[in-house]
N, C-alpha and C positions, 0 to 999 in steps of 0.2 A: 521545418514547417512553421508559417505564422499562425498561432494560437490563437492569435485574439480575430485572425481575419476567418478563425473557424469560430468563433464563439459567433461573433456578427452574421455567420452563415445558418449555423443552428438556431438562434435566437426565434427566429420568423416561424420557422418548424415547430420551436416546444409548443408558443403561445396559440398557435393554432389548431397542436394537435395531428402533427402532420407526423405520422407514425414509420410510418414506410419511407416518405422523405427523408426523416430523420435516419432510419438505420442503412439506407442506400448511399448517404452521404458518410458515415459512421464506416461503415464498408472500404468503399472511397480510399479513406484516411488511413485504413489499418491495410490494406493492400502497400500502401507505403511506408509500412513498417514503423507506426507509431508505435508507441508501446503505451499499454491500457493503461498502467499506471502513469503515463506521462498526460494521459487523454482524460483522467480521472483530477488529477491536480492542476490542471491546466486550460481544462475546456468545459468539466461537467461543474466546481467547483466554483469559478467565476459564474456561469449563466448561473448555478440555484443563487449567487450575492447576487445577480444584477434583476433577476424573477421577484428576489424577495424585498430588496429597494423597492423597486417600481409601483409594488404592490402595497408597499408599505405606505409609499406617495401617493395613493390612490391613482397611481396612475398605466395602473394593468388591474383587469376585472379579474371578478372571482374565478370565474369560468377559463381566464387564460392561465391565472394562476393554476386552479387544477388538472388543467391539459398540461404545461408544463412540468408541473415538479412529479407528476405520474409518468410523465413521458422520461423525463430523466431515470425516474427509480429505471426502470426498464432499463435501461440505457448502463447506467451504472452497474446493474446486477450483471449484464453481458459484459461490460469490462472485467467485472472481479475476477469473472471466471478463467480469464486470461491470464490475471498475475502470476506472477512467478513469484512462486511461496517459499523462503528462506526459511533453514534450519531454525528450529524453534529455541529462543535464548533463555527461556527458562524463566523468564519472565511473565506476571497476568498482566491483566488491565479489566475490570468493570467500567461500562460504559452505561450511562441514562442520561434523557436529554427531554427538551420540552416536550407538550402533548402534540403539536402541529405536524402535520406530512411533510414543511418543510426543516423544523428540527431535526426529525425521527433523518430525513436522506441525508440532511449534516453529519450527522452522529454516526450514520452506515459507512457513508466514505470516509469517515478516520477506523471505524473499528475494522474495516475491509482491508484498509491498506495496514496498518498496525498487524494486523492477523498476518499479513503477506510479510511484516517483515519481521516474524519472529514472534511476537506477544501470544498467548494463549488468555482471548476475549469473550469477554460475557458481557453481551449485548442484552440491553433489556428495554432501551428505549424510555416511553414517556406513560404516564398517567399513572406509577409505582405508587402507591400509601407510601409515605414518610417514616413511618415505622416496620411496613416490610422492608424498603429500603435502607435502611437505617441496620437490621440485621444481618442481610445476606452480605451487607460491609464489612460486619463482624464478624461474621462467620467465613466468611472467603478470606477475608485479610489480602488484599491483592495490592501487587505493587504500584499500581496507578489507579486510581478513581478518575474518571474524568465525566466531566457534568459540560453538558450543549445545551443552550438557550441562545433564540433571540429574543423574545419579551424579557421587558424587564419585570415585569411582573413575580417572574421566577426567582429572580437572584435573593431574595429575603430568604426564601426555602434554604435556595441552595446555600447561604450564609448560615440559616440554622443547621442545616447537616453537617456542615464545617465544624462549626463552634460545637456540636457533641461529639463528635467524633474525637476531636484533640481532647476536651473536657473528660470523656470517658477514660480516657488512653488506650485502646484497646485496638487502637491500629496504628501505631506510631509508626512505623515503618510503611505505611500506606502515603503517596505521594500525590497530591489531590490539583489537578487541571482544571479548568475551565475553557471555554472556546463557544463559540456562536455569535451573531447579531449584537445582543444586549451591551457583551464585552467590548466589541469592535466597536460601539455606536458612543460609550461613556469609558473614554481612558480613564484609568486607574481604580477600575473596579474591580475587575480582578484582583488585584493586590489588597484595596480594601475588604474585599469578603473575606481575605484569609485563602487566597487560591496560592499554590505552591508553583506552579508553571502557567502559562498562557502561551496562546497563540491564535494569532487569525484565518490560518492556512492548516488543512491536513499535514500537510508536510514539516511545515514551521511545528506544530505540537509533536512529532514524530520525533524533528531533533530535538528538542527539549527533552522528551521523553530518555532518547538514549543518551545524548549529551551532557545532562545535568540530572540524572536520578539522584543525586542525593539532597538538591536542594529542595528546601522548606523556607517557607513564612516564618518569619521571626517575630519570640511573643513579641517583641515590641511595635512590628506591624497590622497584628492582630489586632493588639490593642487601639492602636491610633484607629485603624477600621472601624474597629468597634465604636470608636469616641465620635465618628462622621457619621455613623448611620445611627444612634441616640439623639444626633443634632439634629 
């Protein structure tokens, strides 16, 4: 099935809130044996980048923006419940992400599909104190931290949680992600905060995740980071 000539179908639906349109055509699609997690990285994943562009260019209203990325949550949560959930690899992941509705459904479809394929997730989402978050790191110790922003606004924070983290040592074995907007919009930011994996796709950070768990930032990357963001 073409993907992108389903995103261009839905598109008209989110912005206006067309609820039952939306899930009649959703229907539609899975009668032909799409598979949700294929309908989650492929078609719900593109429309929240192309809702949160638009909106970003001032060029989708408030009001479409929020008929949209509600209508999706919806949409999304009736996918998840489809996936088919692999044996659990023994693996965590802590997940927090900006304060916005569209962060928070970035951050849901990687901890939904991650959870589907094996991670055992602690989703917590956005508007966390710095210092709550900052302990329940320390205290879970989990194999993945992964942080979701599109403002950049955020990436300071999320650069201070970095830099104590490693500074403390108290999670060396913690593998620390990035993903959302902010990263996609300014190459090589990620790497300057001191992020250990990126990706711009739920699926792109999922192989990282398995593919390359033991890589880390290297001090000397750190430090270069750290020397561009004092500049």
């Amino acid at each position: 099935m073409n993907t992108q000539a389903m995103v261009e179908r839905l598109f008209p639906m989110l912005i206006t809130g067309d609820r039952n349109g939306a899930r009649c055509t959703i229907r539609e699609w899975m009668n032909e044996e799409l598979e949700p997690e294929t309908l989650t990285q492929e078609v719900y994943w593109p429309l929240l980048d192309m809702v949160n562009d638009l909106f970003r260019r001032d060029q989708l209203t408030t009001l479409a923006h929020h008929y949209a990325t509600r209508l999706l949550r919806s949409l999304v949560d009736q996918a998840q419940a489809c996936y088919t959930q692999q044996d659990r690899s023994g693996r965590s992941m802590m997940l927090f992400c900006g304060d916005t509705e569209a962060d928070d459904l970035a951050a849901q479809m990687v901890a939904d599909l991650a959870e589907a394929g094996g991670y055992t997730v602690s989703f917590g989402g956005g508007g966390i104190a710095y210092d709550e978050l900052l302990a329940a790191v320390q205290e879970q110790r989990p194999d993945v931290l992964l942080m979701f922003s599109s403002a950049a606004a955020d990436a300071p924070n999320i650069r201070r949680l970095i830099d104590t983290i490693r500074e403390v040592g108290a999670c060396p074995n913690t593998q620390i992600a990035v993903g959302g907007g902010v990263f996609n919009r300014a190459e090589g930011l990620a790497e300057e905060i001191g992020a250990d994996i990126w990706s711009d796709t739920p699926a792109g950070m999922i192989t990282c995740m398995n593919t390359q768990p033991e890589r880390r930032a290297t001090a000397e990357q750190r430090t270069v980071g750290q020397s561009r963001q004092a500049a």
